[in-house]
N, C-alpha and C positions, 0 to 999 in steps of 0.2 A: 262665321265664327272667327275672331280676331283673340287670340293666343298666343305667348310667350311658350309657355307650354307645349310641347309635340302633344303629350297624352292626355292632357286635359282638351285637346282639338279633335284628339282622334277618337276618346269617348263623350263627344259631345257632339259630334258629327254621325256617327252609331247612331246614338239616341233620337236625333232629330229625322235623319233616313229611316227609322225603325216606327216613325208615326204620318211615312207620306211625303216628306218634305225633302225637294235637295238642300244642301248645302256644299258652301265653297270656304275653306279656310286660308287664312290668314295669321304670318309667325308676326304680323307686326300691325299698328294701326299704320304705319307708313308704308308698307307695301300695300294694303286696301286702299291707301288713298292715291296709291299711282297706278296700280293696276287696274282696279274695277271700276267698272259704270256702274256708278252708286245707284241709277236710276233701276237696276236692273234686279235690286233688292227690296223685298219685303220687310225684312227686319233684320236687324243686327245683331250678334251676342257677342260682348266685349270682355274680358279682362280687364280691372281697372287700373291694377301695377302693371305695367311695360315699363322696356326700355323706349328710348326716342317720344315720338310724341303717346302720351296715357289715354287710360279709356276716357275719364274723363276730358281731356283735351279735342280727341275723336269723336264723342258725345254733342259737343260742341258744336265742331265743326258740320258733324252729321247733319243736326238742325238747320243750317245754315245752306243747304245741299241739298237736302232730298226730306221728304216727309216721313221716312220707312222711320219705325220707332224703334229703340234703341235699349235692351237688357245689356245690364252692367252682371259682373259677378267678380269674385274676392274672394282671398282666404286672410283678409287683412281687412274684415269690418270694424268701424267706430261710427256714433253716430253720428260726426263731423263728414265721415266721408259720402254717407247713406246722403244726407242733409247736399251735398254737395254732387253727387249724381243727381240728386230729384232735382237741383237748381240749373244745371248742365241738360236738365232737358230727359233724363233718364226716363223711361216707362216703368222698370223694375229695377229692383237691387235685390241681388241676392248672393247670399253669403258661402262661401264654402267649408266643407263640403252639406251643400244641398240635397233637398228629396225632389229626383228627376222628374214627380208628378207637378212639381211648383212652375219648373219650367215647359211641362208637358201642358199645364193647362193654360198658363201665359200664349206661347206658341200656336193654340186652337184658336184662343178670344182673337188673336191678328191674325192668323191665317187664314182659320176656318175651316 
C-alpha cells in the first residue's frame, strides 16, 4: 500500500489483514521503489496524488518491473485521470471514498 496518508495506510492495511492477506506500506511511491523487492509482491495499491514521483508515474514504472498488478485510488477522480490510470497500465481505479467490498473483491480475483 503506497500512501501519502498515515490513515488512509493504516485503514487499508486493516482491511486487507482483515481478509488473509499481509501487507507492507509505503509513505511514498519513492521509498517502494528503493526499498522493496518488487518481485516479492503480488499487487499493488497506489494513491494516485503524491508528492515526488505519482501513482501514476509508479504504475508505470511498475509494469516495466514486475507483472504484479497495480490498484490506483483518488479523492481527486475525473475521467482524464481514470483514462490515464487504465493507459499507465492500472488493473483498477477507484475513487474515494470507496465501498471496501469494491477492493475486497478485486483483491480475491489476484490473490485468491
Amino acid at each position: 500500500m503506497i500512501d501519502d496518508d498515515e490513515d488512509v495506510r493504516i485503514s487499508l492495511e486493516m482491511l486487507i489483514v482483515s481478509i488473509g492477506h499481509d501487507a507492507m506500506l509505503f509513505d511514498s511511491a519513492d521509498a517502494l521503489l528503493a526499498e522493496a523487492d518488487l518481485q516479492a509482491f503480488s499487487c499493488f495499491i497506489s494513491d494516485v496524488q503524491m508528492p515526488g514521483t505519482d501513482g501514476l508515474q509508479l504504475t508505470r514504472r511498475l509494469g516495466q518491473l514486475t507483472n504484479a498488478p497495480v490498484i490506483l485510488i483518488t479523492a481527486f477522480a475525473s475521467e482524464d485521470v481514470e483514462r490515464r490510470a487504465r493507459d499507465a497500465g492500472a488493473r483498477r481505479f477507484l475513487t474515494k471514498p470507496f465501498d471496501p467490498n469494491e477492493l475486497i473483491d478485486e483483491l480475491e480475483a489476484i490473490l485468491g
